[in-house]
Backbone and ligand atoms as CSV (ligand in chain L), in Angstrom:
chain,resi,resn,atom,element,x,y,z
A,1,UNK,N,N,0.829,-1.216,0.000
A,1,UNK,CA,C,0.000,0.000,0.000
A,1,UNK,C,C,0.856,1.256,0.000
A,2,UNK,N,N,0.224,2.246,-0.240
A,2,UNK,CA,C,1.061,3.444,-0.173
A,2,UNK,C,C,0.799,4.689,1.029
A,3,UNK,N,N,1.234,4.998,1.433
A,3,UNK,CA,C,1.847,5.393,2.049
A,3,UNK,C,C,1.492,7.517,2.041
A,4,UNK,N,N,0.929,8.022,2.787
A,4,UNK,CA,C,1.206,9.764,2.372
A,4,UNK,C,C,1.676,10.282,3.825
A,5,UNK,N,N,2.166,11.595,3.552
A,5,UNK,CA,C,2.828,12.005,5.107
A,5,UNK,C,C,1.906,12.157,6.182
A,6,UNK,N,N,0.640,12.156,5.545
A,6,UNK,CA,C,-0.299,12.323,7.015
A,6,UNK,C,C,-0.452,11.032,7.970
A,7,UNK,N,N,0.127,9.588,6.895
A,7,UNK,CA,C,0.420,8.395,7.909
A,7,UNK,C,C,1.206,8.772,8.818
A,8,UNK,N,N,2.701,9.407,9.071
A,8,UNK,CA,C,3.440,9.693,9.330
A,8,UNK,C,C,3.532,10.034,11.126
A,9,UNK,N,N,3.723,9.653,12.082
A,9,UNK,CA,C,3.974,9.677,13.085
A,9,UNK,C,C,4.534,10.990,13.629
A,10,UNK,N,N,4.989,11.650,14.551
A,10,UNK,CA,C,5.192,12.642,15.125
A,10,UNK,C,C,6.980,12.585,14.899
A,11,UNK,N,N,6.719,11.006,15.322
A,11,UNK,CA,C,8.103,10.741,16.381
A,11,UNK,C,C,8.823,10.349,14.402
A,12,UNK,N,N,8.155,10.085,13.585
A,12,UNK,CA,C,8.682,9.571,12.375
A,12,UNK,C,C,9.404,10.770,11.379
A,13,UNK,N,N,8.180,11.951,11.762
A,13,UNK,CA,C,8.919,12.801,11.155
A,13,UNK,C,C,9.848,13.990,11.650
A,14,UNK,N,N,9.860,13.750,12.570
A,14,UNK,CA,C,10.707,14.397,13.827
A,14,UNK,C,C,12.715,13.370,13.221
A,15,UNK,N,N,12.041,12.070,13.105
A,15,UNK,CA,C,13.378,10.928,12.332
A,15,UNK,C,C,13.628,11.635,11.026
A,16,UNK,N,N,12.745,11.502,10.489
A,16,UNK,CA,C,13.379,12.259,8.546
A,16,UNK,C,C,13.951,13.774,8.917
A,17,UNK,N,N,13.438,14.360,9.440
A,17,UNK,CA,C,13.736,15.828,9.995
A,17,UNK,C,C,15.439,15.563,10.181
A,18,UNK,N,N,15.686,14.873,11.291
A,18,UNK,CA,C,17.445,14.214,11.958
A,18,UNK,C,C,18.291,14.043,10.708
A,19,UNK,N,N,17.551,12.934,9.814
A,19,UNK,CA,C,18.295,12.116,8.658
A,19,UNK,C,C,18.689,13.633,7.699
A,20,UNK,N,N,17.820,14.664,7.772
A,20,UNK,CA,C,18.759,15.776,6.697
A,20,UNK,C,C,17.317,15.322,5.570
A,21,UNK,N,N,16.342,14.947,5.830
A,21,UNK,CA,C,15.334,14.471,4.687
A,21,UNK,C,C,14.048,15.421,4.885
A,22,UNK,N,N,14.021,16.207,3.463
A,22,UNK,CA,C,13.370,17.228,3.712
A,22,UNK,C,C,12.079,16.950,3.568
A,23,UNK,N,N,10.659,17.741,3.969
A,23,UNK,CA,C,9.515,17.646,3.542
A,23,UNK,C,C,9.226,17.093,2.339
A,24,UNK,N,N,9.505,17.960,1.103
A,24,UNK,CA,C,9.109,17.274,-0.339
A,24,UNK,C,C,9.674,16.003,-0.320
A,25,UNK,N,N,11.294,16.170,-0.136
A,25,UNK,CA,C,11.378,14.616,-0.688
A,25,UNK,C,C,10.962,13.371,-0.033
A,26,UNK,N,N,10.784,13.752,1.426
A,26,UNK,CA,C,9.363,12.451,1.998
A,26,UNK,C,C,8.084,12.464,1.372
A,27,UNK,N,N,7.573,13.448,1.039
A,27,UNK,CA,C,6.024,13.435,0.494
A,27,UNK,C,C,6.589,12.624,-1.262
A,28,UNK,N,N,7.496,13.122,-2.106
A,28,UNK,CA,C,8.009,12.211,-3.243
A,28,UNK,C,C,8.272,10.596,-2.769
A,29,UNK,N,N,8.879,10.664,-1.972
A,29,UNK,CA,C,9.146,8.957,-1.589
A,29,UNK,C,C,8.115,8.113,-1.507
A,30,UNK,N,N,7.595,8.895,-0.584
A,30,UNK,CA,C,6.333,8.023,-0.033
A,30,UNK,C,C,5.293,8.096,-1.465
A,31,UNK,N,N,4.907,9.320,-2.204
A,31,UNK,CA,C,4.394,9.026,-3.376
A,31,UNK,C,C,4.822,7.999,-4.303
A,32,UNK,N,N,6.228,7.710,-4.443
A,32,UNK,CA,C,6.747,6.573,-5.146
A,32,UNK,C,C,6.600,5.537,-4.484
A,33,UNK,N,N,6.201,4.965,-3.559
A,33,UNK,CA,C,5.734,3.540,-3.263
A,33,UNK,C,C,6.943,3.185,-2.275
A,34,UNK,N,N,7.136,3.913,-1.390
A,34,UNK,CA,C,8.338,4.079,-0.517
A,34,UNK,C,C,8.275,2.614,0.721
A,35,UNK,N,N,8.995,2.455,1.646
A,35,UNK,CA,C,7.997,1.781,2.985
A,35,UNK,C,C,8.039,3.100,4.102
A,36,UNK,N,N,7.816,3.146,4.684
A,36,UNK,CA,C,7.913,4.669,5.589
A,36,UNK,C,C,9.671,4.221,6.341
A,37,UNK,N,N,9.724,3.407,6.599
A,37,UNK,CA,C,11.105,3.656,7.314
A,37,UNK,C,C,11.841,3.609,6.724
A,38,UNK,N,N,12.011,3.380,5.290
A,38,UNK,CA,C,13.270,3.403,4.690
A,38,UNK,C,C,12.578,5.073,4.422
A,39,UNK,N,N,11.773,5.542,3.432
A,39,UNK,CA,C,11.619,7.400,3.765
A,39,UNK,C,C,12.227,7.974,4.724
A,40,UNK,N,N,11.602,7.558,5.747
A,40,UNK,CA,C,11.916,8.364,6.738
A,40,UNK,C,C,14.215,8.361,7.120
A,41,UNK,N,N,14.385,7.148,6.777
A,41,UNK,CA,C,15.873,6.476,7.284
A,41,UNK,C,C,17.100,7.008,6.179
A,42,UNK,N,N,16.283,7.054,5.319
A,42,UNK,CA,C,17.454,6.268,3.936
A,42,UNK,C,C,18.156,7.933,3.851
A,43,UNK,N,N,19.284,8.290,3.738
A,43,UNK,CA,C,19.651,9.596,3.785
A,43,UNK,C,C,20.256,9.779,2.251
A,44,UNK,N,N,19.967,11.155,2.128
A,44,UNK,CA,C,20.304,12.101,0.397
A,44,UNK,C,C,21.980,11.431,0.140
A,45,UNK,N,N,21.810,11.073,-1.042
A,45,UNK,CA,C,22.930,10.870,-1.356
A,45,UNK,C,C,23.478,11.712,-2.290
A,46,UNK,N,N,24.163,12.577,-1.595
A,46,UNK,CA,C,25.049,13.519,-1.957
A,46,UNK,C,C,26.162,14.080,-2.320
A,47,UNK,N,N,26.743,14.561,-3.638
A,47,UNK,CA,C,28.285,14.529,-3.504
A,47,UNK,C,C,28.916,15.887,-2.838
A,48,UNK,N,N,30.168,16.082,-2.532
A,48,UNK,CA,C,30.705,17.026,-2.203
A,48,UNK,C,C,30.602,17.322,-0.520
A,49,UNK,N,N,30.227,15.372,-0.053
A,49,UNK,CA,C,30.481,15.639,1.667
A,49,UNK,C,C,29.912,17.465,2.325
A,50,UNK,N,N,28.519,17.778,1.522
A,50,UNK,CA,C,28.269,19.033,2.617
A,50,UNK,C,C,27.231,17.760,3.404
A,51,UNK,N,N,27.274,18.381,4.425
A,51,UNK,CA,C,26.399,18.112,5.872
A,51,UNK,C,C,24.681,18.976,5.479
A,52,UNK,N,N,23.906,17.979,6.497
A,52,UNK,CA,C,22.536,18.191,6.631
A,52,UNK,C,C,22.112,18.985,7.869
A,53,UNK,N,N,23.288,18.950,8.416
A,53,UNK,CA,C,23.448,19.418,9.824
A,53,UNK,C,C,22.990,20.522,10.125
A,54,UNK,N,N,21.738,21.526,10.719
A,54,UNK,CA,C,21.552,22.370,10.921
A,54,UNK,C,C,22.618,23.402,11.588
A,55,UNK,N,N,22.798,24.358,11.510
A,55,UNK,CA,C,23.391,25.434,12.396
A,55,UNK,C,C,23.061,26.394,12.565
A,56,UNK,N,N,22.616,26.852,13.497
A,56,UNK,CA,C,22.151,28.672,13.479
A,56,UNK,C,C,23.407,29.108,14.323
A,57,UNK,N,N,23.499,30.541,14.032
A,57,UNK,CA,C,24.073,31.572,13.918
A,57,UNK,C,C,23.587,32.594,14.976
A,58,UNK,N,N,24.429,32.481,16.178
A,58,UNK,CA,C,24.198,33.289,17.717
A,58,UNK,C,C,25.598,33.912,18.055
A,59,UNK,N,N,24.993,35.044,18.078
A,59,UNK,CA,C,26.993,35.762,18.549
A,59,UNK,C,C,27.884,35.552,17.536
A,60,UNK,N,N,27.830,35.638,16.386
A,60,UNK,CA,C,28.803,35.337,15.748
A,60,UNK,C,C,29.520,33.765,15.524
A,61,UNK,N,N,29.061,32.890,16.498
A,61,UNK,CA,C,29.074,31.443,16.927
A,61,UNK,C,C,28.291,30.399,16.158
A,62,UNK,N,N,28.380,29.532,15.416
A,62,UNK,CA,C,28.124,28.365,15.073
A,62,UNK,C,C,27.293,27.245,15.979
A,63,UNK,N,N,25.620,27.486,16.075
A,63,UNK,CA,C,25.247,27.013,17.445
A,63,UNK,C,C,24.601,25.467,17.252
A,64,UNK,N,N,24.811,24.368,17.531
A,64,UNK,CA,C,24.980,23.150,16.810
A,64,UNK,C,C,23.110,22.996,17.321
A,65,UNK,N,N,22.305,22.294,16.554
A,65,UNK,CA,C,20.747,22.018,16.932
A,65,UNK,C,C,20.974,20.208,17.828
A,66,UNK,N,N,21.870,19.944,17.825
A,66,UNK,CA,C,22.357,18.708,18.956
A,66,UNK,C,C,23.656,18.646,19.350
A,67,UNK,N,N,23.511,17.362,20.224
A,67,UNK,CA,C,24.453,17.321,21.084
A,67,UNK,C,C,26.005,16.492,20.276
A,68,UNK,N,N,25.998,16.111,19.310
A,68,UNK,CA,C,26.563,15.448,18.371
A,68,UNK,C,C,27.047,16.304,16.873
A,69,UNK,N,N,28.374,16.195,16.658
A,69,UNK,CA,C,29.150,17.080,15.628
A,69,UNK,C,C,28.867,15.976,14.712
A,70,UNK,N,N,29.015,17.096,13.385
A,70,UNK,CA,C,28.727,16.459,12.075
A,70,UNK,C,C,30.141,16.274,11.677
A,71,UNK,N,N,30.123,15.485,10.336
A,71,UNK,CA,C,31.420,15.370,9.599
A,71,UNK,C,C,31.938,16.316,9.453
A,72,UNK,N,N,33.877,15.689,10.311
A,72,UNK,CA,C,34.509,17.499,9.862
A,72,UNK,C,C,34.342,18.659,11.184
A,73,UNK,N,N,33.207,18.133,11.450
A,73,UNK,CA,C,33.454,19.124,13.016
A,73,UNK,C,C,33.708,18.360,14.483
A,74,UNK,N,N,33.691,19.577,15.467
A,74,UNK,CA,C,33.335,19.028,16.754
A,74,UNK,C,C,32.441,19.923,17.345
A,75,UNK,N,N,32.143,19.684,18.636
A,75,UNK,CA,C,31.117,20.268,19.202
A,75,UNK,C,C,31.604,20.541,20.358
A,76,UNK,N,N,31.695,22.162,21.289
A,76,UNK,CA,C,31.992,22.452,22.363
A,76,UNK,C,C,31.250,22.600,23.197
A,77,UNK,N,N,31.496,22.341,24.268
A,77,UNK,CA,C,30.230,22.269,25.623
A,77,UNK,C,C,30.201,23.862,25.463
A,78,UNK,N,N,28.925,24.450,26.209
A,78,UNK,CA,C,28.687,25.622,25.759
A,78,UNK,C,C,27.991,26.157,27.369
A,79,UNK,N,N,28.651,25.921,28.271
A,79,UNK,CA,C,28.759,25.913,30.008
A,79,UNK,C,C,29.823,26.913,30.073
A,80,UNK,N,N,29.327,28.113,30.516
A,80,UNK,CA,C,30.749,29.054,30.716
A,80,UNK,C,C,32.186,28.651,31.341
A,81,UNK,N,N,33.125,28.905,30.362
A,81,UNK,CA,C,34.474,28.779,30.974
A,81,UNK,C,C,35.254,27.160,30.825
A,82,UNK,N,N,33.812,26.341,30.268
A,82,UNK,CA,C,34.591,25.125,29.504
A,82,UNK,C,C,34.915,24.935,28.533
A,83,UNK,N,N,35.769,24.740,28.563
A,83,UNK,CA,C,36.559,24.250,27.217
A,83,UNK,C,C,36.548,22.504,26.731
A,84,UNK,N,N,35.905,22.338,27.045
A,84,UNK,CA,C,35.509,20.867,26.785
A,84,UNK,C,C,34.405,20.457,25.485
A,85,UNK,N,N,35.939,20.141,24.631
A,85,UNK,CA,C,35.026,19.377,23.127
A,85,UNK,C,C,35.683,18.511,22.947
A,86,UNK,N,N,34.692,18.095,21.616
A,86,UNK,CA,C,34.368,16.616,21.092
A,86,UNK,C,C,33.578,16.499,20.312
A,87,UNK,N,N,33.381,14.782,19.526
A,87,UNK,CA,C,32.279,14.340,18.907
A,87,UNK,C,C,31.158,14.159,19.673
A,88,UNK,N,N,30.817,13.991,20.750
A,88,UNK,CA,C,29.574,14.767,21.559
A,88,UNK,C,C,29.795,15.161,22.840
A,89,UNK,N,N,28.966,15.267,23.041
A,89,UNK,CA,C,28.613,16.279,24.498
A,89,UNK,C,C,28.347,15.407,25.295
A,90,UNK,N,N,28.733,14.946,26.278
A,90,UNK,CA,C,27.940,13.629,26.600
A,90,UNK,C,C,27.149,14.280,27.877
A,91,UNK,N,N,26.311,13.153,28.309
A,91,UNK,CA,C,25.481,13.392,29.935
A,91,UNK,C,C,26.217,13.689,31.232
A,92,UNK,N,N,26.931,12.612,30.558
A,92,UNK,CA,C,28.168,12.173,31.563
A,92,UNK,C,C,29.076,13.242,31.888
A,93,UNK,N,N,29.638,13.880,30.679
A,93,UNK,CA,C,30.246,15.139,31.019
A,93,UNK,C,C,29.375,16.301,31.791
A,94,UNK,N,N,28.162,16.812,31.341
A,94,UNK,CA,C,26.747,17.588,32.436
A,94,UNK,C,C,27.065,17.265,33.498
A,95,UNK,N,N,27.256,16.011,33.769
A,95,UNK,CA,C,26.929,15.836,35.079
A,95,UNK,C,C,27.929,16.098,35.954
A,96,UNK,N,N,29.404,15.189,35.463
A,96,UNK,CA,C,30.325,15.141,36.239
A,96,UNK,C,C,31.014,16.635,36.042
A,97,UNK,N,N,31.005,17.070,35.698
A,97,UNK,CA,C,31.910,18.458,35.237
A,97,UNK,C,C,30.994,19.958,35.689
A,98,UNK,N,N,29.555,19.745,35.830
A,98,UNK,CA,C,28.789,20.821,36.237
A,98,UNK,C,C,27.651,20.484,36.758
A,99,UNK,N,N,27.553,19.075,37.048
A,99,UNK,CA,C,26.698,18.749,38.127
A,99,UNK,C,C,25.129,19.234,37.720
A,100,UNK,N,N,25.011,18.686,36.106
A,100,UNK,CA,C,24.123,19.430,35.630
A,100,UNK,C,C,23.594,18.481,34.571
A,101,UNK,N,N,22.173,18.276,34.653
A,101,UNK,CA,C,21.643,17.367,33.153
A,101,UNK,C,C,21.961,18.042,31.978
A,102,UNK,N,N,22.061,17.509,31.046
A,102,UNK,CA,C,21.965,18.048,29.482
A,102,UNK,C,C,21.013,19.411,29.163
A,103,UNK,N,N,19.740,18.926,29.375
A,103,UNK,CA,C,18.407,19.248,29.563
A,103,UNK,C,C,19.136,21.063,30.120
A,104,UNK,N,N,19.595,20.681,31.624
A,104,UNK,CA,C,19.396,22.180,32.332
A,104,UNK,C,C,20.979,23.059,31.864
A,105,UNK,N,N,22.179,22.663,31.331
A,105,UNK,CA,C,22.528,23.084,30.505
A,105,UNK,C,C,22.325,23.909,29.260
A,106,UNK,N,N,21.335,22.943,28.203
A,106,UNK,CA,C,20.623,23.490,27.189
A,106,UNK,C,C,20.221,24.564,27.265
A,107,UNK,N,N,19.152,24.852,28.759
A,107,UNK,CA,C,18.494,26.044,29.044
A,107,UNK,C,C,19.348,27.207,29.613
A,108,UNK,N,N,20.851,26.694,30.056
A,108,UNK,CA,C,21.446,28.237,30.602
A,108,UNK,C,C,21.799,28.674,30.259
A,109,UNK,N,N,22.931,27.864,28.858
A,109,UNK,CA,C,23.964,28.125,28.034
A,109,UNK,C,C,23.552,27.786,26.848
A,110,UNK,N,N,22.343,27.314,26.871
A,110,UNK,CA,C,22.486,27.000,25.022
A,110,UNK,C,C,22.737,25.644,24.735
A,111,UNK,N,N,22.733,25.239,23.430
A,111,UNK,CA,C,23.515,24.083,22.787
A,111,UNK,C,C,25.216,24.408,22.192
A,112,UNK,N,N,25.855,23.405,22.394
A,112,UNK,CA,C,26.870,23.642,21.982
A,112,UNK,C,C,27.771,24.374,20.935
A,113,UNK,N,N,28.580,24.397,20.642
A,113,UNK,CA,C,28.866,25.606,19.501
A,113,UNK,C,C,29.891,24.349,18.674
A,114,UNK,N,N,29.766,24.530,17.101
A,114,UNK,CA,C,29.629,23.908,16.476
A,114,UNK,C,C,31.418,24.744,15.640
A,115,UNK,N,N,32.321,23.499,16.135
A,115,UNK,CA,C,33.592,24.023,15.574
A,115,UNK,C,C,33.821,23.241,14.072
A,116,UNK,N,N,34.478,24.014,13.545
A,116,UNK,CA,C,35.149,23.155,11.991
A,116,UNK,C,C,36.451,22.896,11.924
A,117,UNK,N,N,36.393,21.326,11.889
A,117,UNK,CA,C,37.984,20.795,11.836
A,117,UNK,C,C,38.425,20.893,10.890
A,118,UNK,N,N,40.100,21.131,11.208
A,118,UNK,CA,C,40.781,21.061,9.444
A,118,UNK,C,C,41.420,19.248,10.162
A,119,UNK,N,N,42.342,18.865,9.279
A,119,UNK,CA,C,42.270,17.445,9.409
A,119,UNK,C,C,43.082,17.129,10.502
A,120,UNK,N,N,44.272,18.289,10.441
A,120,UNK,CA,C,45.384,18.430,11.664
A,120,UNK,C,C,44.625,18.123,13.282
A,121,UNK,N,N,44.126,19.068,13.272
A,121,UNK,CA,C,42.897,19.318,14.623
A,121,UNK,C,C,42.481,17.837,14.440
A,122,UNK,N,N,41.525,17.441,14.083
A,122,UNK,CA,C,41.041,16.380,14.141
A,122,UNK,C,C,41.613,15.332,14.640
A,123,UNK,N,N,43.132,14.777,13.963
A,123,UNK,CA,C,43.814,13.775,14.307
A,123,UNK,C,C,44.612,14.078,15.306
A,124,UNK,N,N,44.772,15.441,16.028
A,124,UNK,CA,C,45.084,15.829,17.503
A,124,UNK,C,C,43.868,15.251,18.454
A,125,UNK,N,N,42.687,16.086,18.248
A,125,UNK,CA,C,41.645,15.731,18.524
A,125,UNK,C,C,41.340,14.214,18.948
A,126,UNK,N,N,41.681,13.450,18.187
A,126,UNK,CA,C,41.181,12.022,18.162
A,126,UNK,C,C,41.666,11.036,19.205
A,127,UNK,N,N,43.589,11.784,19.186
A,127,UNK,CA,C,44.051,10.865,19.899
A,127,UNK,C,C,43.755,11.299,20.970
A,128,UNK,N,N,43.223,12.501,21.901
A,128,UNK,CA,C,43.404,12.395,23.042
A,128,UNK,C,C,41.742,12.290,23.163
A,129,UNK,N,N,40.970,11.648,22.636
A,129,UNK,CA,C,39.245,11.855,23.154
A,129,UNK,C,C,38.886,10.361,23.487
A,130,UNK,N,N,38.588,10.577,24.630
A,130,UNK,CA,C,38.376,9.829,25.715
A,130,UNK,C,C,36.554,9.530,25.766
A,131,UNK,N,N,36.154,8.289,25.653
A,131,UNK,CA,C,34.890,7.868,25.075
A,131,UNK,C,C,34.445,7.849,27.011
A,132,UNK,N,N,33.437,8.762,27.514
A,132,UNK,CA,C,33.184,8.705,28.831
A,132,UNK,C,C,31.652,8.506,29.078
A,133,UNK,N,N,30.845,7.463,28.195
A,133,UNK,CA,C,29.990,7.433,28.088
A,133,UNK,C,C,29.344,5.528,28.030
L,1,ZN,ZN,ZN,31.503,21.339,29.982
């Protein structure tokens, strides 16, 4: 059967939203005889490695819409006076480092700020990041 976006779940399109999968081209998929989770899952295949990754633009700052860096970047905790980045943000760090959920973070400071690696950084980066999760 087929499939239109008003089948579409909250929590489903809240998923295509994540994947970088825009409105039309779910309402096209699903018009082509799609199954909804591959629509919703299957991500743009794209050349030239750009990212789907949202970013808005606060202070002059790169403000990441999650807790997780895209290809090519990292993501800095965004808790005054830390300097603590990475490929994510973890809970674990909230907690142990500011005694603070994700959640009540989010609300004081924001979401993280969204850095761009050149490859140097990165493979500095890599070796010393410590998986604390
Ligand atoms: Zn921090």
């Amino acid at each position: 059967m087929k499939y239109s976006i008003k089948d579409l779940t909250k929590e489903q399109r809240a998923t295509a939203e994540e994947n970088g999968i825009k409105y039309n081209t779910l309402a096209n998929r699903l018009f082509d005889g799609w199954e909804i989770e591959r629509a919703i899952t299957e991500k743009l295949n794209r050349k030239g490695g750009r990212t789907d990754k949202k970013v808005k633009q606060e202070d002059g700052k790169d403000v990441s819409d999650s807790w997780f860096a895209g290809p090519g970047q990292m993501v800095k905790c965004s808790v005054e006076g830390c300097t603590h980045s990475g490929y994510v943000i973890t809970k674990t760090h909230c907690r142990n480092e500011h005694g603070m959920e994700r959640e009540e973070v989010k609300k004081k400071f924001g979401m993280p700020q969204v850095l761009q690696m050149n490859l140097n950084q990165v493979r500095k980066e890599y070796s010393s990041f410590v998986v604390t999760h």
